[in-house]
C-alpha positions as CSV (number, residue, x, y, z in Angstrom):
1,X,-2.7,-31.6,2.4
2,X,-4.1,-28.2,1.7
3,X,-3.7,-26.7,5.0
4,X,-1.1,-27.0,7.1
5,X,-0.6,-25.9,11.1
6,X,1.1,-22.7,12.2
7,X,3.8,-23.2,14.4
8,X,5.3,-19.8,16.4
9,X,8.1,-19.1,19.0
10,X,7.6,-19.9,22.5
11,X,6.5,-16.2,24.4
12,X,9.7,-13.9,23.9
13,X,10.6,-10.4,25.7
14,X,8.8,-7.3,23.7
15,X,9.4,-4.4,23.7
16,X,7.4,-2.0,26.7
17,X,4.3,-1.1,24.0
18,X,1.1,-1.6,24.0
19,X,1.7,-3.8,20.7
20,X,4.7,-5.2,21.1
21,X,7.7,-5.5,18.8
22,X,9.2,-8.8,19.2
23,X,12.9,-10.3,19.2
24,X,13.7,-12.3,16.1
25,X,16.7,-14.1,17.4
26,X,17.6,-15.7,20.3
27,X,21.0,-13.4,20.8
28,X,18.8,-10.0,21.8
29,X,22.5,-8.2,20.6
30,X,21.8,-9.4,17.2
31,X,17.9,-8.4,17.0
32,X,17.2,-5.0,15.5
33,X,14.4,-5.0,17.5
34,X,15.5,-6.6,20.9
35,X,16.5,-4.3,23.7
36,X,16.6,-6.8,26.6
37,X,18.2,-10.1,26.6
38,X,15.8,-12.8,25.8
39,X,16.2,-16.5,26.9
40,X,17.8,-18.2,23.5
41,X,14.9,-21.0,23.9
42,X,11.9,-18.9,23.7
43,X,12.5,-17.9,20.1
44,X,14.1,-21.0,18.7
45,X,11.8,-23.4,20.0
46,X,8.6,-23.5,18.2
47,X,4.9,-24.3,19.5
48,X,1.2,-24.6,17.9
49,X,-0.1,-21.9,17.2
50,X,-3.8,-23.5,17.3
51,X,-4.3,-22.0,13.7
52,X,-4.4,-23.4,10.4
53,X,-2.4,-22.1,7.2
54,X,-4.3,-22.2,3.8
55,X,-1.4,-23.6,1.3
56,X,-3.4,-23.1,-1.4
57,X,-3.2,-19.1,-0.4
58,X,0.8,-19.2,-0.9
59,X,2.0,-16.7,-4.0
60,X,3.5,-19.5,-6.1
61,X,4.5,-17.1,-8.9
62,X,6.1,-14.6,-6.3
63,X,7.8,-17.0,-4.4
64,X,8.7,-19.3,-7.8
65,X,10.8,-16.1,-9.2
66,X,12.0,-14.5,-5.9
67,X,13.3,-17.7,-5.0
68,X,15.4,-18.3,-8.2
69,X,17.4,-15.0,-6.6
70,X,18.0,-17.2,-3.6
71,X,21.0,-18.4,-2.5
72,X,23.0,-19.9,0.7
73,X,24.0,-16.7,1.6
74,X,21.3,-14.7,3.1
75,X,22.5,-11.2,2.6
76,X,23.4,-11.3,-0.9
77,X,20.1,-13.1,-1.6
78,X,17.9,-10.3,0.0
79,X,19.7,-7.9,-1.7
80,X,19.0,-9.4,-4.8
81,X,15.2,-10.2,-4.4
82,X,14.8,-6.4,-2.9
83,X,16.9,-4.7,-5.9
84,X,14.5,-6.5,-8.0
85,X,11.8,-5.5,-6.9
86,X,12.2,-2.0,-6.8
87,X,13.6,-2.9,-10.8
88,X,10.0,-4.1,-10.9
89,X,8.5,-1.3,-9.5
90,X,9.8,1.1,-11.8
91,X,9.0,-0.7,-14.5
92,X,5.5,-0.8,-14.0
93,X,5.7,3.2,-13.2
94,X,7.5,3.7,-16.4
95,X,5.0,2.1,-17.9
96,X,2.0,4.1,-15.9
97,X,3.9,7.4,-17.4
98,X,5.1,6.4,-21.0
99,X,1.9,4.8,-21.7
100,X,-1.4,5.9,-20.5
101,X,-0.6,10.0,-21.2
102,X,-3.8,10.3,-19.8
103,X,-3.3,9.6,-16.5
104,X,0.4,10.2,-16.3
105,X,0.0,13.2,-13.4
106,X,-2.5,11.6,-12.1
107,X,-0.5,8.3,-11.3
108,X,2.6,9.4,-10.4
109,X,0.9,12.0,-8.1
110,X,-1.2,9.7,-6.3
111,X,2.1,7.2,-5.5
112,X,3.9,10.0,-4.4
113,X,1.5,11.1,-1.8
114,X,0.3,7.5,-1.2
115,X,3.9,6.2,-0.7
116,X,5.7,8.7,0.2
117,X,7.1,9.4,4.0
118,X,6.7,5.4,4.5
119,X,4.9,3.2,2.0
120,X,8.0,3.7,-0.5
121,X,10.1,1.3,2.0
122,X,7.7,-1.9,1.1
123,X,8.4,-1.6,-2.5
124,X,12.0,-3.2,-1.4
125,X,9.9,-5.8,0.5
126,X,11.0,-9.4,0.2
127,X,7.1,-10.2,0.7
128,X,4.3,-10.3,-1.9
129,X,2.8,-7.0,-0.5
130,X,6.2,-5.5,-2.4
131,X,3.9,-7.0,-5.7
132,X,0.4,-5.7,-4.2
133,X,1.8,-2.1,-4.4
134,X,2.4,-2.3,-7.5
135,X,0.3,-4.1,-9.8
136,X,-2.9,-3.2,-8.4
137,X,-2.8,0.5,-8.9
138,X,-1.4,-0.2,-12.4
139,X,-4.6,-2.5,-12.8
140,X,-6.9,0.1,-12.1
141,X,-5.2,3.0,-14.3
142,X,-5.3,0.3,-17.2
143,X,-9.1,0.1,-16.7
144,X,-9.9,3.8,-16.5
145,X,-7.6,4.4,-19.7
146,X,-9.4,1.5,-21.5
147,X,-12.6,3.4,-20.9
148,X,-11.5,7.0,-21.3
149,X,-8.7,7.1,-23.5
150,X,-9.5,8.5,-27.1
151,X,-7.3,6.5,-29.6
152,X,-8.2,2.9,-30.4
153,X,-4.7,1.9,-29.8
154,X,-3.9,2.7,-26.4
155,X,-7.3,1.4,-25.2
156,X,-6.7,-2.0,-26.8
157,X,-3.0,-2.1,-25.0
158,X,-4.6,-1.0,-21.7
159,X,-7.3,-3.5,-21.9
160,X,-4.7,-6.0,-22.8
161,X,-2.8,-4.6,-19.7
162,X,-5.2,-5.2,-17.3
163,X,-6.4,-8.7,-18.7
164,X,-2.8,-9.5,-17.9
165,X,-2.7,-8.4,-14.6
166,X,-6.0,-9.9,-13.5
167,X,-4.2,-13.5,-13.7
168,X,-0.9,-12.5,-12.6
169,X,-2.3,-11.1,-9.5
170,X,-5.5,-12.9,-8.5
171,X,-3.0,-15.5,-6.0
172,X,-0.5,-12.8,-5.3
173,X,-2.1,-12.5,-1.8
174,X,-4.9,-13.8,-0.5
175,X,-6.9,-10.8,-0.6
176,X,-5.5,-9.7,-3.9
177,X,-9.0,-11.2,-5.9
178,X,-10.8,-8.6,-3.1
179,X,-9.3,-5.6,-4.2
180,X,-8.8,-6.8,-8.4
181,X,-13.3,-6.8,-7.8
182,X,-12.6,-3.1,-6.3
183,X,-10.7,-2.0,-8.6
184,X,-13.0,-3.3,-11.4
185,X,-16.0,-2.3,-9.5
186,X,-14.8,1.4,-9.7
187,X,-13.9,1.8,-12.5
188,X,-17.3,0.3,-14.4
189,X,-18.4,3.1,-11.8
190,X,-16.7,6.4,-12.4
191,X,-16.1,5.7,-16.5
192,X,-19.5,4.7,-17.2
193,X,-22.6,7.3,-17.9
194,X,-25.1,5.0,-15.8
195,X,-28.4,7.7,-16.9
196,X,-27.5,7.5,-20.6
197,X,-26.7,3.6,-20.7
198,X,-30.0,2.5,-18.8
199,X,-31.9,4.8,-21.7
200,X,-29.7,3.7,-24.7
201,X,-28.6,-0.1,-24.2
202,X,-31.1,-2.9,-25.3
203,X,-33.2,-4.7,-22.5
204,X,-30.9,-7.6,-22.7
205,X,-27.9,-5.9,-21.8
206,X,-29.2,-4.1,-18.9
207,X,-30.3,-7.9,-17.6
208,X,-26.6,-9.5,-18.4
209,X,-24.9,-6.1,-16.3
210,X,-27.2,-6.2,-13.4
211,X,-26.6,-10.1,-12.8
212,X,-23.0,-9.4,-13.4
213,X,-23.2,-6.8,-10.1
214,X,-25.2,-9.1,-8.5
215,X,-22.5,-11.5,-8.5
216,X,-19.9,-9.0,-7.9
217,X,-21.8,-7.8,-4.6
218,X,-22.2,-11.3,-3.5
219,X,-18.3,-11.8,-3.5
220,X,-17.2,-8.5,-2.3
221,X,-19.5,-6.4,-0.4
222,X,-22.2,-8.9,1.0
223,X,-19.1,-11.2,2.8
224,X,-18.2,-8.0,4.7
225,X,-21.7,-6.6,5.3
226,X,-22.6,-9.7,6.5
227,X,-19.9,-9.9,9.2
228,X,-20.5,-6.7,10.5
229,X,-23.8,-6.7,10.5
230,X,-24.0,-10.0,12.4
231,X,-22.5,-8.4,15.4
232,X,-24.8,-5.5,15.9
233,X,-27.9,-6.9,18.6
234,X,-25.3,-9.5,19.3
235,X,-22.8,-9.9,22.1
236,X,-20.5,-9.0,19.7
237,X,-21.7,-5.2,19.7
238,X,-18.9,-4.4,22.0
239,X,-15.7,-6.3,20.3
240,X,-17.2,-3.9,17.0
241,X,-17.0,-0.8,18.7
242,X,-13.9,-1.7,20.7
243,X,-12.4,-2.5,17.3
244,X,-14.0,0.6,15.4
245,X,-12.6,3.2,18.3
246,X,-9.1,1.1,18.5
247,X,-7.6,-1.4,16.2
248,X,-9.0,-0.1,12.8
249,X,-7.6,4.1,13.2
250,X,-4.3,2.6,14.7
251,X,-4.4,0.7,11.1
252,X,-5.3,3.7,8.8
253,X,-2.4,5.1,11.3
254,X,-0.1,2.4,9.9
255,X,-0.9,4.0,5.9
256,X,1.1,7.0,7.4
257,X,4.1,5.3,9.2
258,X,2.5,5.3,12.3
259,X,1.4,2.7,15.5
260,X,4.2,0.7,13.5
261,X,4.2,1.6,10.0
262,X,3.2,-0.6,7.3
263,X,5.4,-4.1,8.1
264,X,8.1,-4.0,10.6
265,X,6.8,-4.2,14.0
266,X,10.3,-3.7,15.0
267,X,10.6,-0.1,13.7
268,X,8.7,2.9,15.4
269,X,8.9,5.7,13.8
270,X,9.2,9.4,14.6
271,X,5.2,10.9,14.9
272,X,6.8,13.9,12.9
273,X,6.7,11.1,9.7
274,X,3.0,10.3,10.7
275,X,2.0,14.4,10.6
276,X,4.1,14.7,7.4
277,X,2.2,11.8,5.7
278,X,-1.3,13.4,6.3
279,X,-0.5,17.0,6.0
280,X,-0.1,16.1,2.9
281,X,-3.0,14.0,1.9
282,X,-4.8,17.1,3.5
283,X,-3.2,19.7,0.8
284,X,-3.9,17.4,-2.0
285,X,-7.8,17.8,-1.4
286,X,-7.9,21.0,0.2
287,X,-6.5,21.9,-3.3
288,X,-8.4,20.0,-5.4
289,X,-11.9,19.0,-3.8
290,X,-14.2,21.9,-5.5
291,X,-12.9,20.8,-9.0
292,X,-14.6,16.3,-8.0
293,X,-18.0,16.6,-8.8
294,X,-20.4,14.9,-6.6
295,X,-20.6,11.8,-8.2
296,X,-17.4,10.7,-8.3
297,X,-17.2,11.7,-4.0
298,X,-19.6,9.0,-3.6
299,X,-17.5,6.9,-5.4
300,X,-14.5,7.7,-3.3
301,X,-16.2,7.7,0.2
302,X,-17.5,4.5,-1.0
303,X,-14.3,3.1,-1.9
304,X,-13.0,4.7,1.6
305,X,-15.5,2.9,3.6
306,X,-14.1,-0.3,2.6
307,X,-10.8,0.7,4.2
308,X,-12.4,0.6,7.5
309,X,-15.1,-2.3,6.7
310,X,-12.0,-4.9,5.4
311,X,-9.8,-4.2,8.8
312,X,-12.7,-4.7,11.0
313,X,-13.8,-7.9,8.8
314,X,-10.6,-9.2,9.1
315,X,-10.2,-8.2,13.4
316,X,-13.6,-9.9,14.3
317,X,-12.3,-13.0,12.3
318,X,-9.3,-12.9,15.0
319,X,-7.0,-12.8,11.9
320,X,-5.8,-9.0,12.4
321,X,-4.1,-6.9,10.0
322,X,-1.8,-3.7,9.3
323,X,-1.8,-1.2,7.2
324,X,0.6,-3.0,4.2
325,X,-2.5,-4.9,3.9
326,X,-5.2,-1.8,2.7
327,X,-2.2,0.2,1.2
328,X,-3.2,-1.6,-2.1
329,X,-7.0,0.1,-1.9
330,X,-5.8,3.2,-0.4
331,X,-4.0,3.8,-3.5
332,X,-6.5,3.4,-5.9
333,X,-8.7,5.2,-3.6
334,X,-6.2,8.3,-4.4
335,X,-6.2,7.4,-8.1
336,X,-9.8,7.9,-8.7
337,X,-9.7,10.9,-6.6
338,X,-7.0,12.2,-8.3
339,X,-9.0,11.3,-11.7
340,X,-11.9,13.0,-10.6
341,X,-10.6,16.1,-10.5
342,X,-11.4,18.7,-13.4
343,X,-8.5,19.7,-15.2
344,X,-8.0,22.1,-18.2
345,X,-5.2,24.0,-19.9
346,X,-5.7,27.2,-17.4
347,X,-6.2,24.5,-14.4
348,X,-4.1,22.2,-13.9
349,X,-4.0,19.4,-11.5
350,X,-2.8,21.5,-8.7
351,X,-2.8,24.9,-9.2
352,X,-1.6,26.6,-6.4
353,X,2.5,26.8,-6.5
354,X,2.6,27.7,-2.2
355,X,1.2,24.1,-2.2
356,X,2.8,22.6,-4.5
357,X,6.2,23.5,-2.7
358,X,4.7,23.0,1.0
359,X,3.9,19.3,-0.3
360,X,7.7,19.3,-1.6
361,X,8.7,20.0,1.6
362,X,6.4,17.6,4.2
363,X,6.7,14.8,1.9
364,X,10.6,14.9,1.8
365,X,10.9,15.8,5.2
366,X,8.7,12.6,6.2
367,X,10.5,10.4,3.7
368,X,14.2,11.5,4.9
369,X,13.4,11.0,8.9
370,X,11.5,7.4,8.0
371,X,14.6,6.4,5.8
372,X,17.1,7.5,8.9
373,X,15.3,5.7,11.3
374,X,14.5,2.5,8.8
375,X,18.7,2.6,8.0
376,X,18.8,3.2,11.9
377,X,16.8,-0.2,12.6
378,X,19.3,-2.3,10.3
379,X,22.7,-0.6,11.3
380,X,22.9,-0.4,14.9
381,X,19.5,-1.6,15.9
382,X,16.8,0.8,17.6
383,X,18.2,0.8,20.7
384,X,20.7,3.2,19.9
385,X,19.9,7.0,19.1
386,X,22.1,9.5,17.0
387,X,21.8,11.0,14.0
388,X,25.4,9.8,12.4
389,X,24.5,6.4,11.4
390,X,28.4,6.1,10.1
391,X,29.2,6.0,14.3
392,X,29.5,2.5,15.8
393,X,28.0,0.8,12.8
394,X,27.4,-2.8,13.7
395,X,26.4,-4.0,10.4
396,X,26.4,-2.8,7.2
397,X,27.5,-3.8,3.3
398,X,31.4,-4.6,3.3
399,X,31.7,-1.8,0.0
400,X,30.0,0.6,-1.4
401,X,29.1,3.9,0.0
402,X,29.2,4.7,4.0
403,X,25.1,4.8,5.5
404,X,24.8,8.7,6.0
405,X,25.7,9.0,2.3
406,X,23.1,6.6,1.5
407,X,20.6,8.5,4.0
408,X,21.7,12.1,2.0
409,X,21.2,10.4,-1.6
410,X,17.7,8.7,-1.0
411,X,16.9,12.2,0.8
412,X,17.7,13.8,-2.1
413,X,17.1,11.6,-4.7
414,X,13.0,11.6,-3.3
415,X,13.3,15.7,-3.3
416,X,14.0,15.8,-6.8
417,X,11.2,13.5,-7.9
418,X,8.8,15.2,-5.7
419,X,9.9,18.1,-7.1
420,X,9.8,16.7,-10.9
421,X,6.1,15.4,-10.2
422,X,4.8,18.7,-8.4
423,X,6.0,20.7,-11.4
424,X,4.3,18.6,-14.0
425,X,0.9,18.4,-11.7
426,X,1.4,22.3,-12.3
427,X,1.3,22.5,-16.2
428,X,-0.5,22.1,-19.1
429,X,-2.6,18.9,-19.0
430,X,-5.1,17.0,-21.8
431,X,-7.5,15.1,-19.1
């Protein structure tokens, strides 16, 4: 069959939230996210759901190569599938900075400020999202540098790149065919000169690309515009403005680390992570935003729009969603921002070294707190405060080094690649 039924634990203790963060196991000690004692049968003994799994919607490839990493021991195995796929993900970036010189800065910039105080924990993910995160952005740089780059060479390879990707990633997730259209979609839209193609192209080309948008509305946009727009003179009015006013700004929340960040609903993290995260997003534009011109706005606002539309599809479909789930389009919404900005050799990308170093500062800052309190979640559990994650360790690797040298290491290990980017978003750039 090609759907199967979703079973799900009996109701289980939560935590005293408004959402809820739920006890895994049924020994509460054990749970990172437990802090009262739960009766053993409401989380081993599964019930119907009432909902029905798509099978056909499984990553085959993701799962076919994660599981090769698998074993009969469970902690060896998820260290395994998580070490490679951060291998992965720096792969792919190495390729982003080696490759397309173009938009080097530009990428690198928009990860670090896209990722940074929380996202950078799902690259490690042992769920296709870890895949998401990374291939998608890398999809959309290889279509803007197919367009824009100058050499024959690198245009062919990026071309190549994202012909590649377009298969390898259209069953990654379910929604990962939504955002491979955005991405394509945008950058038809910000590389092309729409005024001088309508005069130059022959009549017969203009027909084949206006179909081809028509088609491309009619499985994107009109799907989502449709749902919305179903609600309003509907008794639905209200569940859209409950969830426009509630559910949807706690998800953008979730792009930052907060509500409860991007895919552990058993980790809440400190609101100083949350300010971090858009204090910097904030010094980005304040920094750059005379230098977009207005074209390329609407392009971004556009693109925005669907972070709010794609949520509230998916909440008035009863299916719900977090953040993990738009960080894929909220990257690429930084991307073409960050591309849209005017650059020469007297103006670089940022200009301005007091905020270059502020964004040094917030973006580590909100990294190092979300990484002690991530470490935090897995050592002791939550339920224990402290800032020496070496005391009364319940759990950790059996060598290696001790968790606060871990936690001083990734602080400083970010610092110096904030640092590194920063400083190059500050010289000399061809773009």
């Amino acid at each position: 069959s090609s759907q199967v039924e979703l079973l799900t634990p009996r109701t289980f203790s939560r935590y005293q939230n408004p959402f809820g963060h739920f006890c895994y196991v049924g020994n509460s000690a054990a749970s990172a996210g437990c802090t009262n004692v739960v009766d053993e049968t409401s989380v081993t003994e599964l019930v119907a759901s009432g909902r029905v799994f798509p099978v056909n919607q499984i990553s085959t490839l993701f799962y076919d190569l994660t599981s090769r990493l698998a074993s009969r021991d469970t902690e060896s195995s998820a260290f395994r599938i998580r070490f490679a796929n951060v291998l992965f993900f720096v792969g792919v970036a190495s390729l982003l900075l080696l490759v397309f010189k173009r938009f080097r800065i530009v990428s690198a910039l928009a990860l670090l400020v896209g990722l940074g105080p929380w996202g950078s924990f799902l690259i490690s993910s042992i769920h296709p999202s870890s895949w998401t995160i990374t291939l998608l952005p890398l999809f959309l740089v290889a279509l803007l540098a197919a367009m824009k780059e100058k050499a024959t060479t690198p245009r062919v390879f990026a071309a190549l790149v994202a012909f590649l990707i377009w298969f390898i990633t259209q069953d990654i997730r379910s929604d990962s065919r939504y955002f491979l259209i955005i991405a394509l979609v945008t950058a038809v839209a910000w590389g092309v000169n729409f005024r001088r193609e309508i005069i130059v192209r022959p009549t017969w080309q203009k027909v084949i690309g206006l179909g081809l948008l028509s088609v491309l509305y009619f499985q994107l946009l009109h799907p989502l515009v449709r749902n919305v727009l179903s609600a309003v003179g509907s008794s639905q009015i209200d569940k859209v403005f409950n969830l426009t006013t509630t559910k949807v700004p706690l998800t953008l929340m979730n792009l930052f680390g907060g509500n409860y960040g991007l895919g552990s609903s058993d980790t809440p993290l400190s609101d100083l992570v949350v300010f971090c995260g858009i204090a910097s997003l904030f010094l980005v534009i304040y920094s750059t935003a005379q230098r977009v011109s207005r074209r390329n706005w609407l392009i971004v606002f556009l693109m925005s729009t669907l972070l709010i539309l794609l949520p509230l599809r998916a909440d008035l479909d009863d299916v719900g969603t977090s953040g993990r789930y738009i960080l894929p389009l909220y990257l690429m919404c930084l991307i073409t921002y960050l591309a849209s900005v005017e650059t020469s050799a007297e103006r670089p990308l940022i200009t301005s070294k007091t905020v270059s170093r502020i964004l040094i500062c917030f973006l580590t800052l909100g990294n190092s707190i979300a990484l002690h309190q991530t470490m935090r979640r897995y050592i002791t559990g939550v339920d224990v405060i402290g800032w020496n994650l070496n005391q009364d360790a319940e759990w950790w690797w059996t060598v290696g080094p001790s968790p606060m040298t871990i936690w001083l290491l990734g602080t400083v290990a970010f610092g110096v690649t904030a640092t590194l980017i920063l400083q190059n978003a500050r010289c000399r750039v061809n773009q």
